[in-house]
C-alpha positions in Angstrom: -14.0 3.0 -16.8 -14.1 -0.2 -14.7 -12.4 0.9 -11.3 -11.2 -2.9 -10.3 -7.7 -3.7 -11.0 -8.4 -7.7 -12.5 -5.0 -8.8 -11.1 -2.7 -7.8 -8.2 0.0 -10.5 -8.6 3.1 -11.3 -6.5 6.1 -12.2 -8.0 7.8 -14.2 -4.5 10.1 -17.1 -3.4 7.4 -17.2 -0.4 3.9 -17.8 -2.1 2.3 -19.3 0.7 3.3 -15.6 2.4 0.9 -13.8 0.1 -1.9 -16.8 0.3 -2.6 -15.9 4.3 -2.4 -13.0 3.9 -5.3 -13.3 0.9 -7.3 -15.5 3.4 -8.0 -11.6 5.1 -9.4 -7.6 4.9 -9.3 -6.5 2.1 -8.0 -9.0 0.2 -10.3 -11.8 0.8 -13.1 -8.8 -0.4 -11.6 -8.2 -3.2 -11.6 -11.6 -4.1 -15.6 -11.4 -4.0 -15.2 -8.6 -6.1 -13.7 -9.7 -8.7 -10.6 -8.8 -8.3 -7.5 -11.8 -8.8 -5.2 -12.0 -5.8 -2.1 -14.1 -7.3 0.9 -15.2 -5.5 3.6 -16.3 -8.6 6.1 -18.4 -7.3 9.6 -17.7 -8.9 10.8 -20.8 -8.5 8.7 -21.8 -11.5 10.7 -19.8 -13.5 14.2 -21.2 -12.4 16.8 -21.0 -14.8 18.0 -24.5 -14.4 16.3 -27.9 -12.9 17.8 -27.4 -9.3 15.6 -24.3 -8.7 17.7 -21.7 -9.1 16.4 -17.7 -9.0 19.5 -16.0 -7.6 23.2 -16.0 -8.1 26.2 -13.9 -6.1 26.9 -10.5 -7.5 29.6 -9.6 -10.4 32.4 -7.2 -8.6 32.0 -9.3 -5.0 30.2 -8.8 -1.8 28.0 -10.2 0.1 24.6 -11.6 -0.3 23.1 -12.7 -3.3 21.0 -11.1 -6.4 17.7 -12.2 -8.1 18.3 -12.9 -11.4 16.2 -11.0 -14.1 15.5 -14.2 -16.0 12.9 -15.8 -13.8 11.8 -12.0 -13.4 11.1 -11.0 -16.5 9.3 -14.7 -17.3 7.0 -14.4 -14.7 6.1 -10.7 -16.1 5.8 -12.0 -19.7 3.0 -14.4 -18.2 0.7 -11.4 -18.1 -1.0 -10.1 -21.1 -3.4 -7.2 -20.1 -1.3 -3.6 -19.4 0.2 -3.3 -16.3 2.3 -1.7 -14.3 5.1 -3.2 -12.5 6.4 -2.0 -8.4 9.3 -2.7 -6.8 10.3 -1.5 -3.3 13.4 -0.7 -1.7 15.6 2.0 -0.1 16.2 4.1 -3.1 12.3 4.3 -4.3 10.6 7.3 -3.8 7.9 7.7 -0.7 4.5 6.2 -1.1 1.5 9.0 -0.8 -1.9 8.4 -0.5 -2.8 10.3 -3.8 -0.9 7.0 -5.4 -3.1 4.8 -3.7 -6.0 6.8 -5.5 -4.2 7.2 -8.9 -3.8 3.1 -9.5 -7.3 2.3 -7.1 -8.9 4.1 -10.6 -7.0 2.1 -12.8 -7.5 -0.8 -14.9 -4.4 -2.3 -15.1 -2.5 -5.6 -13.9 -0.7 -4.5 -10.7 2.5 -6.3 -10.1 4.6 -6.6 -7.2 7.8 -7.8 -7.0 8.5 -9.5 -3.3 12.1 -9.3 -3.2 14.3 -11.2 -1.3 18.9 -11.9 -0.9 20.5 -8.8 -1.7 18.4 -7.1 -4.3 17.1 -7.5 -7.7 19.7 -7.6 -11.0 19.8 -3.6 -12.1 19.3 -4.7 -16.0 15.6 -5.9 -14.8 14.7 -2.9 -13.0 15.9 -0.5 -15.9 13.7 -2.6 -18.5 10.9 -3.8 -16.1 9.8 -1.9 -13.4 7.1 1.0 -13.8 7.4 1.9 -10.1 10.6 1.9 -7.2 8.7 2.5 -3.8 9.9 3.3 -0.8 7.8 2.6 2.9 10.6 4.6 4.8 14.5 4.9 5.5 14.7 1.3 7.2 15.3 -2.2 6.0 13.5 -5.6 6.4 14.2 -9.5 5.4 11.8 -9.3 1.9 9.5 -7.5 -0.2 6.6 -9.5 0.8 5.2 -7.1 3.7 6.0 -3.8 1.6 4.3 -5.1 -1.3 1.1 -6.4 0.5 0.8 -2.8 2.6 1.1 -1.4 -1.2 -1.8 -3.3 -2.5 -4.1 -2.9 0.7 -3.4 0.8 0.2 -5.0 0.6 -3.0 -7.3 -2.2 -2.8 -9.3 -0.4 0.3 -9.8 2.5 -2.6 -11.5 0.5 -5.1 -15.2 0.5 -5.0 -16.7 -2.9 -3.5 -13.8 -3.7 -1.9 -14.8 -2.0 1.5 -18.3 -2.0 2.9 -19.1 1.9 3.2 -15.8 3.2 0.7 -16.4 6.7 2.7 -15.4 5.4 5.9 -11.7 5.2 3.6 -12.3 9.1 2.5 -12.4 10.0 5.8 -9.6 8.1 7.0 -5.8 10.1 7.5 -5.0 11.6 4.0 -8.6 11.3 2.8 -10.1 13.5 0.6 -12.7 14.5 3.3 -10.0 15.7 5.4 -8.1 17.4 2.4 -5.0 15.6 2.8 -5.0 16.0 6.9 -4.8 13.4 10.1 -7.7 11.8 11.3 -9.5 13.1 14.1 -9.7 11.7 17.5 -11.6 8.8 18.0 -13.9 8.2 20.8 -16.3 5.2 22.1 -18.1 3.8 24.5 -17.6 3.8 27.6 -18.5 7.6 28.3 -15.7 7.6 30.9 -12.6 6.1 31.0 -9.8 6.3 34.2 -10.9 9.8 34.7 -11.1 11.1 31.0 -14.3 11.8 29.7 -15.7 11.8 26.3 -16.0 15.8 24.6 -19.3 17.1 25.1 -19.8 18.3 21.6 -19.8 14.4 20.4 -22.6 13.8 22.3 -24.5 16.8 21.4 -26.1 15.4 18.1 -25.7 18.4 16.4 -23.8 17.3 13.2 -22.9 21.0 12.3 -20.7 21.2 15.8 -19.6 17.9 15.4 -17.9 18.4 12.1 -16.5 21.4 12.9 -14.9 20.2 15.8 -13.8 17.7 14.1 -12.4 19.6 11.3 -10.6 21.6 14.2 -8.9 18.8 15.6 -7.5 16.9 12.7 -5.7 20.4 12.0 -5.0 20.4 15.7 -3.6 17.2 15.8 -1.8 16.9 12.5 0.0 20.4 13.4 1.6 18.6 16.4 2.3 15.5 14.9 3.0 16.3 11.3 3.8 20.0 10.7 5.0 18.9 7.3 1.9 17.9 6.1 -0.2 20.9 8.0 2.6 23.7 6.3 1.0 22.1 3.1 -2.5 22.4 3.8 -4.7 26.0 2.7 -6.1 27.3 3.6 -5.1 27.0 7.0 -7.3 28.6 10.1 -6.9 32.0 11.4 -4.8 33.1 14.1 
């Protein structure tokens, strides 16, 4: 299988949002990989000559609601399989392990950057593959949740980072079996009175991982016990 997605597209109101943000990291790599950054602007597919991509909601309230017309136009653009995301407060939490799943995958990945009060309900039913939450908090548009999605999964794909193990050994990493990163430590040896641990300068690689290994439990005990009640096996008391 060819592990590069061809397309991450962006369904947006904002396309010049996505286009810095592809002048970057990983994006601008995975240009040179082969891989097609493309921001869609909606307003392309506007259901009438003054632009229009949104109207206010049947029933009342406030705000208004992205129509699935222009929505479902801009999908019907692409013809290779795909898989269609969505996020908002009712989507389920994002995981590393998905980052993996669609970094092996060969399909069109498509992000829809919403924006007003939400997206029409009839286009997520018949659309979207995916509904992803980043956490219980809300921001002004999709376009920030959708590009930490893609980075998540670009960063995976082979030839998009230099060394792809410095991402296995990140938080979450399959070097780390699903566990917080290590501490991280640089020059210089001494800093306001805290020194760097002795076993990092020891060269012995054999110490070094294991202390490392230590730590990461260590660490993501404190910080996440959620995670570390799921790890095994864990070390002995």
């Amino acid at each position: 299988m060819d592990y590069r997605v061809r397309t991450f597209a962006f369904l947006t109101v904002h396309p010049g949002f996505i286009e810095a943000y592809a002048k970057f990291g990983v994006f601008r790599t995975a240009e040179r990989a082969g891989i097609s950054i493309r921001p869609v602007n909606l307003r392309s597919y506007a259901v009438d000559k003054h632009g229009s991509i949104d109207d206010s909601p049947f029933g009342g309230g406030d705000g208004m609601v992205l129509r699935p017309e222009p929505l479902a136009a801009a999908i019907k653009e692409f013809s290779r399989p795909k898989k269609v995301f969505v996020t908002s407060p009712s989507g389920r939490p994002w995981t590393q392990s998905d980052a993996a799943r669609y970094a092996a995958s060969d399909e069109d990945l498509i992000f829809i950057s919403g924006r007003f009060a939400g997206v029409d309900q009839r286009f997520l039913d018949l659309y979207v593959d995916e509904d992803i939450s980043l956490g219980d908090y809300v921001i002004s548009g999709g376009e920030l949740p959708s590009l930490t999605l893609a980075d998540s999964i670009l960063r995976l794909i082979p030839g998009v980072l230099g060394n792809i193990k410095s991402a296995k050994e990140d938080s979450f990493g399959e070097e780390l079996s699903g566990l917080l990163e290590y501490p991280l430590y640089t020059k210089p040896l001494e800093f306001e009175g805290k020194t760097v641990p002795d076993v990092l300068l020891s060269g012995d690689h054999s110490k070094i991982s294991a202390w490392r290994k230590a730590e990461a439990l260590k660490k993501t005990e404190r910080l996440r016990p959620d995670l570390y009640s799921r790890y095994s096996p864990k070390p002995k008391s």
